[in-house]
N, C-alpha and C positions, 0 to 999 in steps of 0.2 A: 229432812232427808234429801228431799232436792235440790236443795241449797245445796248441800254440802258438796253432794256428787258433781255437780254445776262447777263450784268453787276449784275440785280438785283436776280438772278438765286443764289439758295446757295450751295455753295463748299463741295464736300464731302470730309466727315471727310477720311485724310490719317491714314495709320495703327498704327502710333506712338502717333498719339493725341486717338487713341480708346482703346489703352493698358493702357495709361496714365486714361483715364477715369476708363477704370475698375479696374484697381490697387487702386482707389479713394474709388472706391465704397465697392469693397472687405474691404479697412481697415475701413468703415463705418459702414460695415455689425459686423464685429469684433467687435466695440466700441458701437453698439446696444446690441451685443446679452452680451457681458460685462456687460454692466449696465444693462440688466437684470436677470444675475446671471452667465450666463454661464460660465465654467473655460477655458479661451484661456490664452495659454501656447505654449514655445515650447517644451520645456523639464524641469522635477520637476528632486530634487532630494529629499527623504524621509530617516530621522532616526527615530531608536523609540525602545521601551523597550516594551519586550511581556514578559506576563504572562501565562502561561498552564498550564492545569490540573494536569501535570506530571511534570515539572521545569520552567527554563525562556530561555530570547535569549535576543540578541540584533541585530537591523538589519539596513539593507540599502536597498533600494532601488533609482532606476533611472529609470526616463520613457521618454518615446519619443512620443510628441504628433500625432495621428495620424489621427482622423477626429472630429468633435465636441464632438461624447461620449464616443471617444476608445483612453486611451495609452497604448502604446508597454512599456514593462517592463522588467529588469533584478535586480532581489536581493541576496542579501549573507548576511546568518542570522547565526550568531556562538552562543550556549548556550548549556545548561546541562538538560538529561533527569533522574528524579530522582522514585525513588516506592515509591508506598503508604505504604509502608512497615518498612520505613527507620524512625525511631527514635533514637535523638540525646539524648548522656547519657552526663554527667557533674561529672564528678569526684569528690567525697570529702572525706576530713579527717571524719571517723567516729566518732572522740569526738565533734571536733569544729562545723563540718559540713560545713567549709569554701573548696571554690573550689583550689585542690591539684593536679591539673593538664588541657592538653588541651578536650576538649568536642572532645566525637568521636560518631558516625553510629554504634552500635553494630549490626555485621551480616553481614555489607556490604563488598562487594566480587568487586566490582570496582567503581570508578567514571565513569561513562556514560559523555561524553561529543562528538558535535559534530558542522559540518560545514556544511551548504547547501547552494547550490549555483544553480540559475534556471532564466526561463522564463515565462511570465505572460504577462495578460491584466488587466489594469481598465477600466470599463467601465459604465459611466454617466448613473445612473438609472430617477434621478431628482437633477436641478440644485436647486440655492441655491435660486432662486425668486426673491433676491435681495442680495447685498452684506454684509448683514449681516442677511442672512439664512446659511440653512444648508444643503452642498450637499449628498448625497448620491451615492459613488455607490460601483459595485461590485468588488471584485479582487478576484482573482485564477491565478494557474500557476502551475509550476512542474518542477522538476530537477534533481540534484545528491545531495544524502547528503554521508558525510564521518564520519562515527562512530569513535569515538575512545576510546580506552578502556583503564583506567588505573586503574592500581592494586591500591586497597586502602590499606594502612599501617597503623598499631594501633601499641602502643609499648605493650608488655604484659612482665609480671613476669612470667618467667619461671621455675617452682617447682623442673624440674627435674638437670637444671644447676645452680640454685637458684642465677639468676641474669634476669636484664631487657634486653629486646632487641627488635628491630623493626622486625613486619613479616607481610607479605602478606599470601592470604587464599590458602592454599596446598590441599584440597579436602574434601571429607567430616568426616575422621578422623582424621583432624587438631583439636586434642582436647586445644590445645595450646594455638590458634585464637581466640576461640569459647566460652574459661572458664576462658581464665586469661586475657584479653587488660585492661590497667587500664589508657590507654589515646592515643590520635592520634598522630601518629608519626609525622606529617605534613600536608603542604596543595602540597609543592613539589615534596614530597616521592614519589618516583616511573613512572614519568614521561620519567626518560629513557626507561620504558618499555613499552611505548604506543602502546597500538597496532589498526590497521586501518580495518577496516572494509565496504566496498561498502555500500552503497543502494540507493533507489530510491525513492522522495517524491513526493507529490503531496495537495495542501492547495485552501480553498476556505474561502470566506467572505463578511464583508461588510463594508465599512468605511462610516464614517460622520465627514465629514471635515466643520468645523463651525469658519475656518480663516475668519478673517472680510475680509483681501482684497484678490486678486486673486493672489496675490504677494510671499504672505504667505501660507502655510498648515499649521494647525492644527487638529489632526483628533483623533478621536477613533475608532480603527476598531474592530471586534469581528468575531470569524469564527472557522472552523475544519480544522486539517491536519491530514493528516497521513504517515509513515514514513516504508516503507519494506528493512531488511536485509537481506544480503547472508549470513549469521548465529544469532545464537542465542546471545545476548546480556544481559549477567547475571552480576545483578545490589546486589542483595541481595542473602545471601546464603539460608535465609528460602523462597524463594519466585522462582516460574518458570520462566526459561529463556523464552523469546520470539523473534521474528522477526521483530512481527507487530505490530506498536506504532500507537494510534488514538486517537489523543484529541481534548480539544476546549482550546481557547484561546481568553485573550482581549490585546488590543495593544495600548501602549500612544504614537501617532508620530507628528510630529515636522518638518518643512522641507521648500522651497521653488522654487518660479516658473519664469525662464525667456524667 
């Protein structure tokens, strides 16, 4: 009789069969909150082509998942900051009025271009409800960016040696630069002369990513940066140099999740 009672007594669960259960249940919890929108991932990776107030970029980003509504982020975005100043001339024969040379920036004093490279979060504002909504959320972050400056070149006729030649802008009695370019020298011209420049960024936003699966990104994001030098970055010769660069931007990105 005591045997038996003994016998029908239930066994408690050893520690290997209760890990086993909740590793079950964890990846259950996962393939719920999946199919009702949530983005589980381990790590994405993100390309995309941004538009700003002031130029473009192109970028990358990688993230690292970190709880249901937060990834850890690292991106390097390279593109060109240009002035509302800058209009491009076209060259023509004055009979024919056909184009007689390459189209140049009359005024500009360098191409702006640059590279930043930083740390960030996204973070899950509202998921997608189902997988074929649309998520929502937030990104910021902040880094190093690298200016770099290169002398723009325009070819001009020059009156006083009465032949053409290529020049960069010599200050502001370069009446040379200013009254005779009759086309741009290149898109190469002057790149041995690059010169670098520190600063510090910092960008916020918002993305809406509307990939059907979890698999996939698609998104459009839209948002403010802004961008500080350790000198002044002179872009156009009619127009004041600055330090501090602040725009907004919309961004097409493309990417995916495993």
């Amino acid at each position: 009789m005591f045997s038996k009672t003994f016998a029908q007594q239930p066994q408690a669960p050893n520690e290997k069969d209760q890990k086993k259960q909740e590793h079950k249940q964890h990846i259950a919890d996962l393939i719920k909150r999946e199919e009702e929108g949530a983005l589980i991932y381990n790590k994405q990776s993100v390309f995309g082509f941004k538009l700003n107030t002031d130029g473009w970029a192109v970028l990358y980003e990688h993230g690292k998942y970190k709880t249901i509504s937060t990834t850890n982020t690292w991106f390097l975005e390279m593109g060109e900051r240009k002035s509302h100043k800058e209009e491009k001339i076209t060259p023509a024969d004055p009979y024919t009025g056909y184009p007689v040379g390459n189209s140049f920036v009359y005024g500009k004093q360098n191409n702006f271009y640059y590279i930043n490279v930083g740390i960030g979060q996204q973070r899950l504002i509202g998921g997608k409800g189902d997988k074929n909504g649309v998520a929502v959320s937030a990104i910021y972050g902040g880094g190093f960016s690298a200016g770099l400056l290169k002398p723009y070149y325009v070819t001009v006729y020059d009156p006083n040696s009465n032949i053409t030649r290529d020049v960069k802008y010599q200050g502001p009695n370069d009446t040379v630069f200013l009254y005779y370019p009759i086309s741009s020298a290149g898109f190469t011209k002057g790149f041995g002369e690059i010169k670098f420049v520190p600063g510090l960024l910092a960008h916020a936003g918002l993305r809406f990513d509307y990939g059907r699966y979890n698999e996939l990104l698609s998104a459009l994001e839209v948002g403010i940066s802004a961008e500080f030098y350790t000198q002044d970055m002179p872009i156009m010769v009619n127009a004041e140099s600055k330090k501090f660069f602040y725009n907004a931007y919309i961004a097409i990105e493309f990417g995916s999740r495993k």
